[in-house]
VOBA-678770 format. One line per 2 residues: number of its first residue (from 0); their letters; for each residue x, y, z of N, C-alpha, C. Coordinates in nm, 4 decimals. Layout:
BEGIN
NUM = a = X/Y/Z/X/Y/Z/X/Y/Z  ... .
% end
This chain:
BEGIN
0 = xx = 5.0111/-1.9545/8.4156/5.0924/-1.9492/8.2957/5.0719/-1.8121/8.2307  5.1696/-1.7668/8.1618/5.1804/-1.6518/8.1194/5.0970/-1.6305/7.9948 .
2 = xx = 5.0518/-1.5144/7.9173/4.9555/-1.5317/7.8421/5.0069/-1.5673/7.6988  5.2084/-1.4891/7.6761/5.2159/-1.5590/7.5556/5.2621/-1.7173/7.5212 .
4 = xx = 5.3046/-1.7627/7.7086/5.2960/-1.9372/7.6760/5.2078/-2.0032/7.6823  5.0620/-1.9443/7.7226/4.8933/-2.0099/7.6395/4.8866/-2.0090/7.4627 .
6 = xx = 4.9352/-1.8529/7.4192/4.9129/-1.8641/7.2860/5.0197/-1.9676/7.1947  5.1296/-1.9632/7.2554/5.2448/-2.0497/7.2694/5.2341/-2.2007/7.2407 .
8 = xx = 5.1932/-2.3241/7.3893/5.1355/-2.4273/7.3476/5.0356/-2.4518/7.2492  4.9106/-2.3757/7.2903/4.8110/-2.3722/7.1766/4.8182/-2.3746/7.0487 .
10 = xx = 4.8845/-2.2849/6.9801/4.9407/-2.2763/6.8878/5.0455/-2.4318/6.8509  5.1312/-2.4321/6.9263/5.1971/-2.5312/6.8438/5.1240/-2.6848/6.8367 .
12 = xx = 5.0705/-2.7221/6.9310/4.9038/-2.7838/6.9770/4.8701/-2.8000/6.8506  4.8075/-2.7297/6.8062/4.6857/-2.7138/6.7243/4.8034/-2.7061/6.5424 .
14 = xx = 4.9277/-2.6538/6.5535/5.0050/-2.6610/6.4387/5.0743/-2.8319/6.4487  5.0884/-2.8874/6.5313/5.1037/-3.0039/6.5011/4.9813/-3.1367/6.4929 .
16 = xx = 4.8647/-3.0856/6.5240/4.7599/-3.1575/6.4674/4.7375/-3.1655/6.3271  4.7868/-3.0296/6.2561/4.7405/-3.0389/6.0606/4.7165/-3.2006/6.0308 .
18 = xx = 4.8666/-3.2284/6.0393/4.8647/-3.3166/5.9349/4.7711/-3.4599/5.9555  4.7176/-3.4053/6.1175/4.6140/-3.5483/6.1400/4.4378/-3.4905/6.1127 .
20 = xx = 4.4834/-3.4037/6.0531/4.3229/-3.3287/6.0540/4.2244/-3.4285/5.9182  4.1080/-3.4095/5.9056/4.0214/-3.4699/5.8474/4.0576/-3.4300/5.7120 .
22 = xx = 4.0388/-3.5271/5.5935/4.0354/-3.4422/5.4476/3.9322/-3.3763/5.4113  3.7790/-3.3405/5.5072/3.6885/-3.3026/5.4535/3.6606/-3.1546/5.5315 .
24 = xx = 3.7774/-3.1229/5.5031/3.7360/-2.9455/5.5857/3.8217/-2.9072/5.6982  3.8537/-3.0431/5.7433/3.8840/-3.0262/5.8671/4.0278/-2.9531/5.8778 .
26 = xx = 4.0969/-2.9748/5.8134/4.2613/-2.9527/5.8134/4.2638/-2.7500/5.7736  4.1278/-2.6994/5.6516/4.1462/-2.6011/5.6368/4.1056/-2.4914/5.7480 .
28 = xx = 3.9666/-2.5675/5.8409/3.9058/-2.5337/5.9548/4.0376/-2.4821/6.0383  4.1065/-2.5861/6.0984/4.2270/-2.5926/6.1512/4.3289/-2.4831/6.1330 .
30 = xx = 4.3642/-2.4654/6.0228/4.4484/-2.3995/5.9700/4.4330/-2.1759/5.9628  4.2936/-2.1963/5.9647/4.2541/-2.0887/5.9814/4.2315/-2.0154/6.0675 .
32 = xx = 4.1750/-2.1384/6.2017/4.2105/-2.1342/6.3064/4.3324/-2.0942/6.3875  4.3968/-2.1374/6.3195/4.5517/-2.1329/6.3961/4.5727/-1.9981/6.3759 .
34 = xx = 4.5501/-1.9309/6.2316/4.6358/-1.8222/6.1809/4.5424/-1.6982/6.2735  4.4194/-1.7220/6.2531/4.3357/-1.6345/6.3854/4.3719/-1.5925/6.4897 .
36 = xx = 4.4102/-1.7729/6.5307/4.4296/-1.7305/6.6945/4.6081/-1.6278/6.7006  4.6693/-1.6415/6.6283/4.7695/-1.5467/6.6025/4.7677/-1.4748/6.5566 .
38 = xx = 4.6481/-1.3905/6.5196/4.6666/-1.2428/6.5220/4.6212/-1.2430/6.6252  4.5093/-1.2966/6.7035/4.4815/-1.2815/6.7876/4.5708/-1.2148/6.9239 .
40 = xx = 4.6848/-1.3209/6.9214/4.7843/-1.3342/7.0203/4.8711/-1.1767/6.9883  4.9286/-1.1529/6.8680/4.9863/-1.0684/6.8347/4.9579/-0.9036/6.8509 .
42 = xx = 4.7947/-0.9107/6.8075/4.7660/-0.7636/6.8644/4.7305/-0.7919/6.9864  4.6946/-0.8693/7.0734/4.6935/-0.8665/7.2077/4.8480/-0.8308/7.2697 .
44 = xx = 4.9270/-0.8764/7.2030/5.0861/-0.8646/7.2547/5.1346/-0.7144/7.2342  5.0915/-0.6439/7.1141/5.1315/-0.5528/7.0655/5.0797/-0.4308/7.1925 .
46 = xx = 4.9497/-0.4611/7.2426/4.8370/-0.3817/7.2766/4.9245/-0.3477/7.4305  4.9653/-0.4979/7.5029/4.9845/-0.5066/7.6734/5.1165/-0.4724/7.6675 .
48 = xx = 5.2125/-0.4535/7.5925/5.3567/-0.4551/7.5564/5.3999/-0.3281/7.4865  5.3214/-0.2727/7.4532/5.3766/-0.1493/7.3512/5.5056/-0.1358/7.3599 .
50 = xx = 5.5220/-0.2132/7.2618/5.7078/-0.1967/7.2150/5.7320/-0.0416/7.2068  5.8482/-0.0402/7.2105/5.8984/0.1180/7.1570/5.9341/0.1316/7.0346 .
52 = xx = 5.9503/0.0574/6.9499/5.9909/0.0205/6.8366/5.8575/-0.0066/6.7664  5.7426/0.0370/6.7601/5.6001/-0.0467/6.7211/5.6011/-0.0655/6.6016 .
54 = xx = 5.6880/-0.0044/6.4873/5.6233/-0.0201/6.2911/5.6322/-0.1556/6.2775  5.7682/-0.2713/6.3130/5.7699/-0.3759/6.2679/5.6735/-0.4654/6.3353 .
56 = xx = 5.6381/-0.4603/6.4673/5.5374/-0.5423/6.4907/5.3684/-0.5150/6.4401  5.3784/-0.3789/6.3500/5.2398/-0.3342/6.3314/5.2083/-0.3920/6.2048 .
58 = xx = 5.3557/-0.3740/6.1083/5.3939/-0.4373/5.9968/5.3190/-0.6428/6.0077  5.4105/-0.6627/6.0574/5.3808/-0.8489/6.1269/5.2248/-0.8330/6.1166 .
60 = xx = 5.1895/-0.7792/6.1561/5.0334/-0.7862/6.1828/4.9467/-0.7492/6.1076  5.0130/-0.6642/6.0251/4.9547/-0.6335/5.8994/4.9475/-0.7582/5.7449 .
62 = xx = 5.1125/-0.7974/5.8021/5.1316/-0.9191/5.7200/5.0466/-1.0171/5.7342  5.0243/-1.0785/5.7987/4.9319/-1.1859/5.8688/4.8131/-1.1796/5.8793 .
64 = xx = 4.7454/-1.0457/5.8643/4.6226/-0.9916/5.8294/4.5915/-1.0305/5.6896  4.6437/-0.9405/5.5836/4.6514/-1.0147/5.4587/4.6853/-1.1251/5.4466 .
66 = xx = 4.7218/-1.1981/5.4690/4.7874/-1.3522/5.4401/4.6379/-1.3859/5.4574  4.6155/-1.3950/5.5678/4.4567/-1.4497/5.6340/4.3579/-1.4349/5.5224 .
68 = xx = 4.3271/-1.3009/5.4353/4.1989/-1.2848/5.4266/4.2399/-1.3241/5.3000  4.3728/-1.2938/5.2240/4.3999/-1.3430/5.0698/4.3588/-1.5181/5.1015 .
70 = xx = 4.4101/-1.5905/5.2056/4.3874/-1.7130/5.1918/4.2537/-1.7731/5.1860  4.2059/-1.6919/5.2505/4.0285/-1.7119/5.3147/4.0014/-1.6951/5.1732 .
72 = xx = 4.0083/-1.6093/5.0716/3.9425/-1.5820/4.9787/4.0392/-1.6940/4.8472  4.1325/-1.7403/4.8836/4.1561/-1.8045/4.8126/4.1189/-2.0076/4.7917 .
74 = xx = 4.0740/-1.9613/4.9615/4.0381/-2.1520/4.9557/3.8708/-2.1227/4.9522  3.7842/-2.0012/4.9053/3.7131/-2.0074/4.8646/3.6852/-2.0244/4.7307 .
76 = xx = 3.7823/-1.9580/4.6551/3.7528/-1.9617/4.5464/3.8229/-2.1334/4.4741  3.9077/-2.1617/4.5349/3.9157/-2.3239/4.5171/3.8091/-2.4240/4.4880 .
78 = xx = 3.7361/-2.3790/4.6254/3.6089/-2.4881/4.6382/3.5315/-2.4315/4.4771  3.5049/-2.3607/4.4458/3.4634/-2.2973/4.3035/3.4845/-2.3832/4.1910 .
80 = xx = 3.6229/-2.4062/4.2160/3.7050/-2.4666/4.1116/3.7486/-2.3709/3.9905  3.8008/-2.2340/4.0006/3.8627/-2.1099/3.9335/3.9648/-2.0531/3.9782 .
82 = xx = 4.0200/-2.1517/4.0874/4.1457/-2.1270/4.0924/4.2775/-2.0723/4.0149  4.3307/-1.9532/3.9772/4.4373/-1.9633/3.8950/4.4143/-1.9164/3.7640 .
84 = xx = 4.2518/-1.8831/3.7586/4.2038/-1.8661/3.6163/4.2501/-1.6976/3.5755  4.2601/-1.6283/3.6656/4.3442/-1.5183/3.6926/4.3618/-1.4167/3.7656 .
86 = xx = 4.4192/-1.3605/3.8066/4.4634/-1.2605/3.9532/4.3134/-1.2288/3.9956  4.3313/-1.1874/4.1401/4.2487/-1.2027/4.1762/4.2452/-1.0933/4.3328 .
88 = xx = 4.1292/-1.0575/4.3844/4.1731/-0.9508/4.5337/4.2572/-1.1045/4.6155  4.2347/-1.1862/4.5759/4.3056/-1.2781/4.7173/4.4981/-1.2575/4.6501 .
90 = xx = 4.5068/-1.2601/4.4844/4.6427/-1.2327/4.4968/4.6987/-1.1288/4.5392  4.6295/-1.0150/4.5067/4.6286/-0.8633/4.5816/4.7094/-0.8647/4.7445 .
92 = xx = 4.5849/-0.9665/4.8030/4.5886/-0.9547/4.9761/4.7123/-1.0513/4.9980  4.7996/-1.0926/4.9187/4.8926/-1.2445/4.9347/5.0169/-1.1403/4.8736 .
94 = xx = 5.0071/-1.0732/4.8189/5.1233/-0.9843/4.7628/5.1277/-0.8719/4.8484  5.0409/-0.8363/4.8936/5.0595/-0.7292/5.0138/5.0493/-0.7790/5.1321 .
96 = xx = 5.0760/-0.8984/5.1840/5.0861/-0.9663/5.2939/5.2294/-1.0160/5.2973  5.2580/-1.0428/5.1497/5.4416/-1.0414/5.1007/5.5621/-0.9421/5.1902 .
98 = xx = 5.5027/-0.8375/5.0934/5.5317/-0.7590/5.0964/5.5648/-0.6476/5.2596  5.4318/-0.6462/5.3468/5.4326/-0.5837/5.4843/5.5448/-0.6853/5.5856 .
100 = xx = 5.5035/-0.8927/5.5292/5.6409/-0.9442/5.6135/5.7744/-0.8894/5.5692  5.8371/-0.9016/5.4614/5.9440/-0.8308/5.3756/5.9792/-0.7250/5.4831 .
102 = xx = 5.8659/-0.5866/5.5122/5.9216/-0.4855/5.5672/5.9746/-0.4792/5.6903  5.8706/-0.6000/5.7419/5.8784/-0.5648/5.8841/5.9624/-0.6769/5.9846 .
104 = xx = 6.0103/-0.7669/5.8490/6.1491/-0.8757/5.8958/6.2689/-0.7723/5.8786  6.2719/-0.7003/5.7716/6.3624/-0.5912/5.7374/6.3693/-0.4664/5.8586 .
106 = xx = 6.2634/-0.4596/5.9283/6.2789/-0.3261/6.0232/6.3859/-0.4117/6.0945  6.3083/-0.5545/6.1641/6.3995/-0.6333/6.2609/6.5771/-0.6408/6.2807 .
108 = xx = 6.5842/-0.6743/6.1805/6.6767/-0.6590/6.1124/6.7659/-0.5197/6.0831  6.7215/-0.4147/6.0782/6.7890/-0.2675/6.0553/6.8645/-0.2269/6.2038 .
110 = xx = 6.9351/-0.1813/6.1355/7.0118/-0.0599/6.2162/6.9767/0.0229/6.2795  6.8396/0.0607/6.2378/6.7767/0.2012/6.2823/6.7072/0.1559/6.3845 .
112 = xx = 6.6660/0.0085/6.4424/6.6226/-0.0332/6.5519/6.6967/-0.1448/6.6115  6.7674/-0.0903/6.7576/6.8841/-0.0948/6.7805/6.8600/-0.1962/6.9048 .
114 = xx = 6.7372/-0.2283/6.9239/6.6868/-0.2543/7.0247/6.6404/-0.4507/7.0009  6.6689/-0.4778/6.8317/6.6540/-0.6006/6.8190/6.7944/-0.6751/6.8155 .
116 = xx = 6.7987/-0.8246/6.8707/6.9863/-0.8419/6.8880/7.0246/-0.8327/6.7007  7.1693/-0.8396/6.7370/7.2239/-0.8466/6.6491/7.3132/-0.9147/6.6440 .
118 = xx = 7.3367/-1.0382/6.5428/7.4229/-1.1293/6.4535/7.3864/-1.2345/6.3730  7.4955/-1.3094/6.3317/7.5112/-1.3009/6.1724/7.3506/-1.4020/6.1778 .
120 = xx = 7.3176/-1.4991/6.2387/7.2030/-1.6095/6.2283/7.0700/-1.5704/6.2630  7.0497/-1.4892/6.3324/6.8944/-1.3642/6.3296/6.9035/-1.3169/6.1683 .
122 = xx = 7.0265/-1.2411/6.1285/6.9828/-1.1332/6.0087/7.0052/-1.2648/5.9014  7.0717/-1.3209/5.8980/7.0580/-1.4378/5.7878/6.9204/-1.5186/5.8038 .
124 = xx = 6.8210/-1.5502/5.8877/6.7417/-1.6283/5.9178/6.6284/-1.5028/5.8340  6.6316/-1.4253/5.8744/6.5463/-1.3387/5.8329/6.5609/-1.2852/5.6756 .
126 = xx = 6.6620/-1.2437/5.6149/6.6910/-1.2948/5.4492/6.6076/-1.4324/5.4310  6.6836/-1.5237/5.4765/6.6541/-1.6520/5.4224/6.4951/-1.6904/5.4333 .
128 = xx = 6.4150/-1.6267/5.5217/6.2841/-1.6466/5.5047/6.1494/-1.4935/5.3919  6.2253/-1.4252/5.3834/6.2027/-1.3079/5.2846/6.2222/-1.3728/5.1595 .
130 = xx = 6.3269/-1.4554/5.1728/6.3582/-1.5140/4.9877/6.2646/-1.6226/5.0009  6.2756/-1.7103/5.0660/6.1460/-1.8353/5.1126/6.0205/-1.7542/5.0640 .
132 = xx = 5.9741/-1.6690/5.1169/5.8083/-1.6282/5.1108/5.7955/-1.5904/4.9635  5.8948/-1.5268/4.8651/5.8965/-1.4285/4.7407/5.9495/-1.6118/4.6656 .
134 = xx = 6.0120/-1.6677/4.6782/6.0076/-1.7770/4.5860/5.8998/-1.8987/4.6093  5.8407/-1.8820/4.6876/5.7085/-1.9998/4.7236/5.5968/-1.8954/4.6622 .
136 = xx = 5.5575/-1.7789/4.6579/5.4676/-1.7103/4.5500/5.4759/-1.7316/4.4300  5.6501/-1.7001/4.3887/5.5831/-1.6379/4.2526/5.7295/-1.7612/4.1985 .
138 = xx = 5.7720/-1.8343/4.2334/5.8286/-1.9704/4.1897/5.7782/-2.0960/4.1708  5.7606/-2.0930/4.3260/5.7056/-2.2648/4.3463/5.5329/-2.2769/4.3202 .
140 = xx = 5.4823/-2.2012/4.3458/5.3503/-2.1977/4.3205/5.3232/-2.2023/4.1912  5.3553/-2.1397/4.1056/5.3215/-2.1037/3.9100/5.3434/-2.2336/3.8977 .
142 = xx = 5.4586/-2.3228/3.9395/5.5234/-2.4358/3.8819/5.3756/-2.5256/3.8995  5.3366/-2.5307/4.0272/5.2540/-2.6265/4.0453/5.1614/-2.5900/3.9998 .
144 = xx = 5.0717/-2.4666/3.9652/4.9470/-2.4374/3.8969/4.9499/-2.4879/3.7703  5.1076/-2.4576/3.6833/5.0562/-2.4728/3.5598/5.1088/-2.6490/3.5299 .
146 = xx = 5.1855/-2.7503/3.6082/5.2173/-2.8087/3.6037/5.1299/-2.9771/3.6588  5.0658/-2.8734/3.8012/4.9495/-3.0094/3.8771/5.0505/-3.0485/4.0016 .
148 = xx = 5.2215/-3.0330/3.9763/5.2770/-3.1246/4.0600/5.4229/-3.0277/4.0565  5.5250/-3.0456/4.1609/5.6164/-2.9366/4.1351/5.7510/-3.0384/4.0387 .
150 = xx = 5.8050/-2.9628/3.9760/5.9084/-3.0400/3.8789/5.9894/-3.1329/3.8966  6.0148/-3.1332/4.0915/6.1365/-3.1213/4.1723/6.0789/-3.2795/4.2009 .
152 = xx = 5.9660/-3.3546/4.1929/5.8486/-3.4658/4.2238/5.9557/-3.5812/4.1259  5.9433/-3.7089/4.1835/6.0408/-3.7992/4.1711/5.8901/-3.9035/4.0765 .
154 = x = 5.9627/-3.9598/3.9606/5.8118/-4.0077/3.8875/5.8541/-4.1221/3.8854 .
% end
């Protein structure tokens, strides 16, 4: 089997276990896991593949880098129980993990790299998940910090 349909099953493997994972660690264990083993996969891909096009996949990897360590530092500071009490390097690493996906869905997406396909359900998929990532930060999340529960919750 090829090496990105190991990271491939595995991955989805191990992403469809979450929701059976333990409530005592186990699900965040899991989860961190997963996001690992994909950078893992990614700079290994980047490394054997050298695109010709390399910023957006360096971007991706950059994204996912931050995502990782803002999260790491954010389900630490959970267990704390100071969650939210105010900004923090993990919002830092979660806004610049925003931000590098943003660019590097946007390279995908450009003109100037001619080499990714093009039509209308790639470049719309890719909007539509740029607005997803920027309204689950700084929308859906505030709602539930300052709220406990999101508004949208049926009582």
């Amino acid at each position: 089997m090829a090496g990105w349909k190991i990271y491939l099953v595995v991955g989805v493997a191990a992403t469809l276990s979450i929701p059976f994972a333990d409530a005592f660690g186990g699900r965040d264990i899991l989860y961190f896991s997963i996001v690992f083993f994909s950078l893992c996969g990614l700079a290994r891909g980047i490394m054997s593949h050298r695109p010709t096009v390399l910023s957006p996949w360096v971007y991706l990897l950059s994204a996912i880098g931050c995502q990782f360590a803002g999260a790491l530092i954010q389900a630490n500071t959970d267990a704390s129980g100071v969650f939210g009490a105010g900004l923090s390097m993990a919002d830092g690493l979660l806004l610049l993990g925003h931000l590098c996906m943003a660019i590097a869905l946007w390279q995908f997406a450009s003109k100037l790299h001619r080499e990714f396909p093009r039509h209308g359900f790639f470049q719309g998929w890719i909007l539509a998940t740029s607005l997803i990532l920027i309204g689950w930060q700084f929308l859906f999340l505030p709602t539930v910090m300052l709220h406990g529960v999101s508004s949208f919750s049926v009582q």
